[in-house]
N, C-alpha and C positions, 0 to 999 in steps of 0.2 A: 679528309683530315681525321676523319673520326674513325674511320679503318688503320689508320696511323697508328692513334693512341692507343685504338685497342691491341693491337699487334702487339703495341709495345709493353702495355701493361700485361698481355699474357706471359710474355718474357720475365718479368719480374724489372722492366728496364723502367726509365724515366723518359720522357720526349722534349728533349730539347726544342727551342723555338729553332735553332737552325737546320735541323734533323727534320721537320715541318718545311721547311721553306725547301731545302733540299728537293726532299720527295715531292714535294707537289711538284713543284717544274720537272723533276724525272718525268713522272706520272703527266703533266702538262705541260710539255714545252714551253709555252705562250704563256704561260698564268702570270700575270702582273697585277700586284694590288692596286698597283696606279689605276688599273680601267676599272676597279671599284672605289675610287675616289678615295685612297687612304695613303699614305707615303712610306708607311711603315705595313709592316707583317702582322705586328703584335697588337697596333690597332686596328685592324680590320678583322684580327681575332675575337677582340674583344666584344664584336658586334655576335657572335654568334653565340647564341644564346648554350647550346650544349656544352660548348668551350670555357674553361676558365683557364689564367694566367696566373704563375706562379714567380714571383722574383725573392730568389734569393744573393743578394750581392749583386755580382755583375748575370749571373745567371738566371737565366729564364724557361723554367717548364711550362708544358701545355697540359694539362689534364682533362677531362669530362667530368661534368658535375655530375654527381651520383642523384640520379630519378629516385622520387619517390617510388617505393612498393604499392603496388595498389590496395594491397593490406591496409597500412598508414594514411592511403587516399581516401578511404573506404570510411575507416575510425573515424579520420577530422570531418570526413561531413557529417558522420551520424549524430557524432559529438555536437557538431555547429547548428544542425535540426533541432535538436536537444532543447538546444540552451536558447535558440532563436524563439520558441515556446514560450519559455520563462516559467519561474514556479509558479508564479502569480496567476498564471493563465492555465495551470492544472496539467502543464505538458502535454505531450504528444502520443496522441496512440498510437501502441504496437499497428496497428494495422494500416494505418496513414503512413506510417515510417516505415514497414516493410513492404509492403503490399502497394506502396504508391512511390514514394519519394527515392528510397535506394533502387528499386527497379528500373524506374525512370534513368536517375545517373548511371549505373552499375548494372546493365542489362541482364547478364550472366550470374549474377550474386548467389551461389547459394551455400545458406547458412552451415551445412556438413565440410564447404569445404574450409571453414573455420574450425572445423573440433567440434562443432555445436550439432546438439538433433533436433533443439528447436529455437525459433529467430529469439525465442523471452530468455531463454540461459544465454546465450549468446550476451544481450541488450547489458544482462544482470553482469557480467564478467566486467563493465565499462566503471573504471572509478570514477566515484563521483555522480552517477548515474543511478537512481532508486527508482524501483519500478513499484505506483501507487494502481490496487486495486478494488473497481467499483461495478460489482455485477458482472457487468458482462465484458467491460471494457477492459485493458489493461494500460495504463498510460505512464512512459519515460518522463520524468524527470531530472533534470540538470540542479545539483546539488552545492551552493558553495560552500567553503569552510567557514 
């Protein structure tokens, strides 16, 4: 199904729920929603998590929800480390946050292929985000308005 949409969207086209139902029985002879417990098409679509349903009028397209970037994946957690700190608790250091916590999620991370030469410009480019320094430490902060 999902080779469907994309076909179609390379086209510049739109996918119809019947243009879906079509091709798969081309593609599957046998493929009946029935033997996945659903009586319709459009509900058994709807179970799939990559898939979303579009109705307009009597009309119904299939789409793919657009994935997050791993860029955007990457941000919300650093952000949510951040702020899970709190100021009160004097934030999070650079090192705990780079060197442990995005490693761990983000095996691959490295900071150059952001624009950055190092993880602290990087951290500094985050709104809202102030970097407090004390000796040796450098530690993130999550800033409210």
């Amino acid at each position: 199904m999902v080779k469907i949409i994309t076909e179609n969207q390379n086209n510049d086209r739109e996918t119809g729920l019947g243009e879906v139902g079509s091709r798969l029985v081309k593609v599957y002879p046998d493929f009946d929603v029935r033997r996945y417990g659903y009586s319709l098409l459009s509900k058994f679509l709807e179970t799939l998590p990559k898939l979303k349903l579009i109705q307009e009028g009597t009309k119904v397209s299939v789409t793919l929800y657009e994935d997050k970037s791993k860029k955007d994946m990457l941000e919300e957690y650093i952000i949510r480390q951040i702020q899970m700190t709190g100021g009160d608790q004097g934030g999070i250091s650079l090192g705990t946050l780079g060197g442990n916590r995005i490693r761990i999620q983000f095996g691959d991370f490295k900071v150059r292929d952001y624009g950055y030469s190092q993880f602290k410009q990087y951290i500094q480019s985050f709104p809202k985000v102030e970097l407090i320094e004390d000796g040796e430490r450098t530690r993130a902060v999550y800033v409210e308005d």
